[in-house]
C-alpha positions as CSV (number, residue, x, y, z in Angstrom):
1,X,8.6,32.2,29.6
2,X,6.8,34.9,31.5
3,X,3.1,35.3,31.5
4,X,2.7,38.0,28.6
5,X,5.1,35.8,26.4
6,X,3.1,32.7,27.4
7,X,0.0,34.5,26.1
8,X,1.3,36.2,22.8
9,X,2.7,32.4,21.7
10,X,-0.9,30.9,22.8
11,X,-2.2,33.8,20.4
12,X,0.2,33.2,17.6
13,X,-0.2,29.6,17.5
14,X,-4.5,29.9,17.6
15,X,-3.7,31.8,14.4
16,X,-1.7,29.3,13.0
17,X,-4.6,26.5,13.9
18,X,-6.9,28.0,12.6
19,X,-5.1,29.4,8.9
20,X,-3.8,26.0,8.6
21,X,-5.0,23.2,6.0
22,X,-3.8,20.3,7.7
23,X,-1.9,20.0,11.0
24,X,-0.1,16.5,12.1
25,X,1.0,15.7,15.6
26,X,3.6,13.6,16.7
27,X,6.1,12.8,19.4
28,X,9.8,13.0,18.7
29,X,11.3,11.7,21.3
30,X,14.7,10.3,20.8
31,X,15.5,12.4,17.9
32,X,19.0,14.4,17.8
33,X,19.1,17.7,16.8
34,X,20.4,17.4,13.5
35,X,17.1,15.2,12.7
36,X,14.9,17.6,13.9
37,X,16.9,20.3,11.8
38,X,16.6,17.4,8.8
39,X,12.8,17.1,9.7
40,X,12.7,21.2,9.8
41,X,14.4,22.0,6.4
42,X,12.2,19.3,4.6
43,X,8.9,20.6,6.1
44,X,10.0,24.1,5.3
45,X,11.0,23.6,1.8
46,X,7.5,21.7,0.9
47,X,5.7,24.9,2.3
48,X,5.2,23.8,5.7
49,X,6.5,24.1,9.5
50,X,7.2,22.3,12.4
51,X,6.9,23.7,15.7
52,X,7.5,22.0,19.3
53,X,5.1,23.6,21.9
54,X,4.3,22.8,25.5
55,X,1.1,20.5,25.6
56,X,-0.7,23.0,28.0
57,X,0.0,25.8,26.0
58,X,-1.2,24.0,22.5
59,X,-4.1,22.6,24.5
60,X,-5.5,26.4,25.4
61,X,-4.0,27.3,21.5
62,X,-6.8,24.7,20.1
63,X,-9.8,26.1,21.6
64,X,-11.9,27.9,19.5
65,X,-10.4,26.0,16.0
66,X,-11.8,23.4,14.1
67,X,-8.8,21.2,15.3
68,X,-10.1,21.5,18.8
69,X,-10.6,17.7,18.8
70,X,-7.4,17.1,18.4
71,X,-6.5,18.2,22.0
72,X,-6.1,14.5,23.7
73,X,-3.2,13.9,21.6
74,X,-0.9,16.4,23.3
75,X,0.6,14.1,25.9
76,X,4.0,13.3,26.2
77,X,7.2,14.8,24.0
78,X,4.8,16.3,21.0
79,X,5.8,18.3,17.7
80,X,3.1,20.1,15.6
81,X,4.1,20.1,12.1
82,X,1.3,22.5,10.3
83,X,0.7,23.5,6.4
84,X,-2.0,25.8,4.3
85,X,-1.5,23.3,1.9
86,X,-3.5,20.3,3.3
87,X,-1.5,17.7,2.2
88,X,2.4,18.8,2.9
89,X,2.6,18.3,6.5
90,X,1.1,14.5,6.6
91,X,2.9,14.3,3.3
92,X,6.5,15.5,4.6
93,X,5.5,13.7,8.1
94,X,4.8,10.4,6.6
95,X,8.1,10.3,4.7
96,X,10.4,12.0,7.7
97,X,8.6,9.2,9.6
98,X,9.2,5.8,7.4
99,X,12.9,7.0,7.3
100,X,13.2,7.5,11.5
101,X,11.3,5.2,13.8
102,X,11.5,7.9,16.6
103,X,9.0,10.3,14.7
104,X,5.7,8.4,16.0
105,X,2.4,10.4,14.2
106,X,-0.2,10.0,16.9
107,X,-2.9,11.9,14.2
108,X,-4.1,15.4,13.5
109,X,-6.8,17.5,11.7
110,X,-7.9,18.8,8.7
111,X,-10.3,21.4,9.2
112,X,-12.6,20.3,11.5
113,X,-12.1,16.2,10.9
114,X,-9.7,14.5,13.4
115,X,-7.6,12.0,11.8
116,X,-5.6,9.4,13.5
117,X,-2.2,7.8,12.7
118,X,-3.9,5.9,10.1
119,X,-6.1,9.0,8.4
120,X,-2.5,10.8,8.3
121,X,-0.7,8.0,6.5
122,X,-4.1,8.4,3.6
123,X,-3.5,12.1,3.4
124,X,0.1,11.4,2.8
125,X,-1.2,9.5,0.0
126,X,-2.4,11.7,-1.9
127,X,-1.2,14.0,-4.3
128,X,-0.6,17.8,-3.6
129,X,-2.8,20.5,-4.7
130,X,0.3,21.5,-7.7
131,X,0.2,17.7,-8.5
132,X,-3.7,17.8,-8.8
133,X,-3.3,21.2,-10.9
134,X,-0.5,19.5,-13.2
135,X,-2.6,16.8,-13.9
136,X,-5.7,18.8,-14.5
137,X,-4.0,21.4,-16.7
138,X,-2.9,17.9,-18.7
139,X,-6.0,16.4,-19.5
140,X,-7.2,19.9,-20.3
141,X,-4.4,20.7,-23.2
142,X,-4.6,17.1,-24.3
143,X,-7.6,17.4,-25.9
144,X,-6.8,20.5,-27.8
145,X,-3.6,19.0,-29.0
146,X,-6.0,16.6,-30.4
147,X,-8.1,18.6,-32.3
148,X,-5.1,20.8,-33.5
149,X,-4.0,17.7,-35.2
150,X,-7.0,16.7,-36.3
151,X,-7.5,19.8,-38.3
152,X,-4.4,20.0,-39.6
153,X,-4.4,16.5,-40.8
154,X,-7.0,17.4,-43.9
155,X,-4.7,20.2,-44.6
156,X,-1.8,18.3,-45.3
157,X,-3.5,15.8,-47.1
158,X,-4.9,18.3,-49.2
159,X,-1.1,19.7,-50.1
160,X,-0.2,16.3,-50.4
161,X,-2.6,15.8,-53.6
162,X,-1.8,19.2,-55.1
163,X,1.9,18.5,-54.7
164,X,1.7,15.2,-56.2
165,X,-0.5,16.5,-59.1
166,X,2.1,19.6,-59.6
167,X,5.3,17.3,-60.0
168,X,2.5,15.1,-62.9
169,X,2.0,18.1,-64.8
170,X,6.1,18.6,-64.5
171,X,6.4,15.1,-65.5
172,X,4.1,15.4,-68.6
């Protein structure tokens, strides 16, 4: 890489710290190419990415973001898998990582807190922002299910009577 390129990836990947809702770091040493590729498609297809970056260039990348604490952990063979959704990349991380041995997660950020390896493994934990919806947009329609039934039980009860009084009077 020549200097200009050097400084338009150092650009692109502030951007990318700084949009970002979560960011994990590991190292993936060890890994073949058709893991990484494994590791890629999956991050991809949650909503995420995974990008490998020299540490001096991700270093100078950092400053200036909320993630600048992060910096110390950019020491030996390191990925940065990154998502807007705040949970996807520790998520997708966590579960590449349980699977593989030679994914180590050294920590990351979310917004401006620093998580370690630990802090990543309790994000992964969590549901996703479409889980969370899901599950709110449940308990929301729930109740009116509820009351729809509730004031159509009355109704039926009523028609019940009336039909049971009609076949009488047919009876009689």
């Amino acid at each position: 890489m020549d200097r200009a390129e050097k400084r338009e990836f150092v650009t692109s990947l502030n951007e990318t710290f700084k949009d970002s809702g979560s960011i994990v770091v590991a190292h993936y040493a060890g890994l073949t190419v058709a893991q990484m590729n494994d590791y890629r498609s999956k991050m991809r297809q949650a909503g995420g990415s995974v990008k490998v970056a020299k540490n001096r260039l991700a270093k100078i990348a950092l400053q200036g973001t909320d993630a600048e604490g992060i910096s110390n952990l950019f020491e030996g063979q390191t990925l940065i898998a990154y998502s807007s959704d705040p949970i996807v990349a520790a998520k997708v991380s966590n579960d590449f990582a349980k699977g593989n041995e030679k994914l180590v997660i050294l920590g990351g950020a979310m917004g401006p807190t620093t998580l370690d390896a630990d802090g990543v493994k309790a994000l992964a934990t969590m549901p996703s922002l479409d889980e969370l919806r899901a599950k709110l947009v449940g308990m929301i329609n729930t109740p009116a299910t509820r009351i729809a039934g509730v004031l159509q039980a009355p109704a039926g009860q009523l028609a019940r009577v009336f039909g049971a009084y009609a076949k009488k009077d047919e009876a009689a």
